[in-house]
C-alpha positions in Angstrom: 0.0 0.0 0.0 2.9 2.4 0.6 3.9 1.9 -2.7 1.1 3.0 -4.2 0.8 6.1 -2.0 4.7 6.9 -2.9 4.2 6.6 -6.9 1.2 8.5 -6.7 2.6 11.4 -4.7 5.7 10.9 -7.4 3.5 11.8 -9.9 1.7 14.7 -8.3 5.0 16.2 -7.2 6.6 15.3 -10.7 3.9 17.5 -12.2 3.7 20.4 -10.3 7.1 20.8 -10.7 6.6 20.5 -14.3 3.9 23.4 -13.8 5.9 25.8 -11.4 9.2 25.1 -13.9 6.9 26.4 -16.9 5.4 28.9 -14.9 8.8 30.9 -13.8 9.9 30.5 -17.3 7.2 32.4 -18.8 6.3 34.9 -16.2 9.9 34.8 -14.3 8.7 34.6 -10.7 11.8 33.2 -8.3 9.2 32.1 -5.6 8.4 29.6 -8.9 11.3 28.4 -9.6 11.9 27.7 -5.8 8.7 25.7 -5.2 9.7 23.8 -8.5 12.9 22.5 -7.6 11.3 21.6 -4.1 8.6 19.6 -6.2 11.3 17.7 -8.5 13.5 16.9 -5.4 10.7 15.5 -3.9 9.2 13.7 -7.1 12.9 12.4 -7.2 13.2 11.1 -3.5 9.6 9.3 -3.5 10.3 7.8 -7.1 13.6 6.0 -5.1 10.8 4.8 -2.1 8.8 3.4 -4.5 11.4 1.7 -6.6 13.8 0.8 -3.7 10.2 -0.6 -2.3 9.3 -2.8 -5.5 12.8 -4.1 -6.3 13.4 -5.6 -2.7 10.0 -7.5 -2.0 11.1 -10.9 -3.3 10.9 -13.4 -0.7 14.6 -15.5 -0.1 14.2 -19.3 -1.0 16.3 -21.6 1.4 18.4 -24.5 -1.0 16.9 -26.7 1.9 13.2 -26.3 0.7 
């Protein structure tokens, strides 16, 4: 269930950064670009959760079983 919530607040984050990146471009407000580097850190940092989450939830098989 975490994982879920992490790639879906990955996404949201990933595209308001998207929106306050385009947004200081065209109207050149620095409180913009500010809020969407915050936004892209955080779309990068729950994108690792959710992968580091998916890539480690194999189960170990014993040689004995």
């Amino acid at each position: 269930m975490r994982d879920i919530l992490y790639a879906l607040l990955g996404l949201v984050s990933a595209g308001l950064a998207a929106y306050f990146l385009y947004k200081f471009q065209h109207y050149d407000d620095q409180t913009s670009l500010l809020i969407g580097i915050l936004f892209a850190l955080a779309a990068i940092v729950l994108g690792g959760l959710f992968m580091f989450g998916r890539v480690n939830q194999h189960e170990d098989i014993h040689v004995t079983e």
